[in-house]
C-alpha positions in Angstrom: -7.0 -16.2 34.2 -7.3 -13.0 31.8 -11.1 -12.8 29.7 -11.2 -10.6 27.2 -15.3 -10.3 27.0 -18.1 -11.7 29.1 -18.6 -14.3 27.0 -15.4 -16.2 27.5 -15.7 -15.5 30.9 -19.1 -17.1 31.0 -17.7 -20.2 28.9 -15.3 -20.7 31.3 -17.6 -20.4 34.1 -19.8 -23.1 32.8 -17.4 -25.3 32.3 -16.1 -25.5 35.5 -18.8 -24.9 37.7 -21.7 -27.4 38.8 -24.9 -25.9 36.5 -26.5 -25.4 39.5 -27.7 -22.5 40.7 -25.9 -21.3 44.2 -28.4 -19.9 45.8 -30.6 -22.4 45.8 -28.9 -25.6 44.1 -31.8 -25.9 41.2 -30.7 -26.8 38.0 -29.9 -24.0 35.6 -30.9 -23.3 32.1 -29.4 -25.2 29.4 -27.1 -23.1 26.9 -30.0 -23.2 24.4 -32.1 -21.2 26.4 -32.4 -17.6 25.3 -32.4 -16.5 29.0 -29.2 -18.5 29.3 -26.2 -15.5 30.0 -29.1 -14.0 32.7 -27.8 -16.7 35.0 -24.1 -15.1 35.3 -25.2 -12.7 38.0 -22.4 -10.1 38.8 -22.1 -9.7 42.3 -20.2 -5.8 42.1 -22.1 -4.2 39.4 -20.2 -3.6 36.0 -21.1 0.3 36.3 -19.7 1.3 40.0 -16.7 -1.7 39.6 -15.7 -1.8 36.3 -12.4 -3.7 36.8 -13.9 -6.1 38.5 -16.4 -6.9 35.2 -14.5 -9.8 34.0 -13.5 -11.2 37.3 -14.1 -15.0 37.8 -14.9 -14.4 41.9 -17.5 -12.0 41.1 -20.0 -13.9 38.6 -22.5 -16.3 40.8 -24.7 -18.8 39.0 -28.4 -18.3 39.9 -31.3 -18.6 37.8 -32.9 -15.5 36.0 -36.1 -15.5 38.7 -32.8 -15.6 41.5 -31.6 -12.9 39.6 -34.0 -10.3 40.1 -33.7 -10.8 43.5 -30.2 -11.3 44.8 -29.3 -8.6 47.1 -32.1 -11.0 48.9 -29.9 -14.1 49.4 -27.4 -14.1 52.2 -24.7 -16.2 49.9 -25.0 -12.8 47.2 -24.3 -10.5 50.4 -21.7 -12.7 52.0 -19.7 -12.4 48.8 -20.7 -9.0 47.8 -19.2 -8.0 51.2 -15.5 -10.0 50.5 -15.2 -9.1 47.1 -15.8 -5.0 48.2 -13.1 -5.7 51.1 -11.0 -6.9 48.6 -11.5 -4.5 45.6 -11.1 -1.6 48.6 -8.5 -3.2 49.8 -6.4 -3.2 46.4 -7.1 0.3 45.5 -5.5 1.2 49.1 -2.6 -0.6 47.9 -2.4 0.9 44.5 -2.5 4.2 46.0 0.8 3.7 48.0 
């Protein structure tokens, strides 16, 4: 599915997706929250991936205190380290 901001992307993530965070499985912040859009953690950063920004497979829920710390959990690096395989793994295609 195409997004053409974050905050369809987000929408659509919360939506289908347990509000749960997934690194811990604690409840997340309702959408009234003004730290609310902090739990749509990116797990490629925007800056060094930019194509991968609006990406479903790259936003996991956690809550804004998970946040701070997520190259600490090993789900965040288990996916970090698929998603750059496959990003890499694209580019190497679109090269030939």
């Amino acid at each position: 599915m195409k997004f053409k901001n974050q905050q369809q992307l987000f929408e659509h993530i919360w939506e289908n997706r347990p509000h749960v965070s997934e690194v811990s499985g604690k409840p997340l912040l309702n959408k009234n929250n003004y730290a609310f859009h902090w739990q749509f953690c990116h797990i490629l950063s925007k800056g060094a991936y930019p194509e991968y920004k609006l990406k479903e497979e790259n936003i996991i829920l956690m809550l804004p205190e998970e946040h701070e710390h997520q190259e600490s959990f090993e789900i965040f690096q288990d996916r970090k380290q698929k998603l750059k395989e496959q990003y890499y793994s694209e580019r190497q295609i679109k090269k030939l």
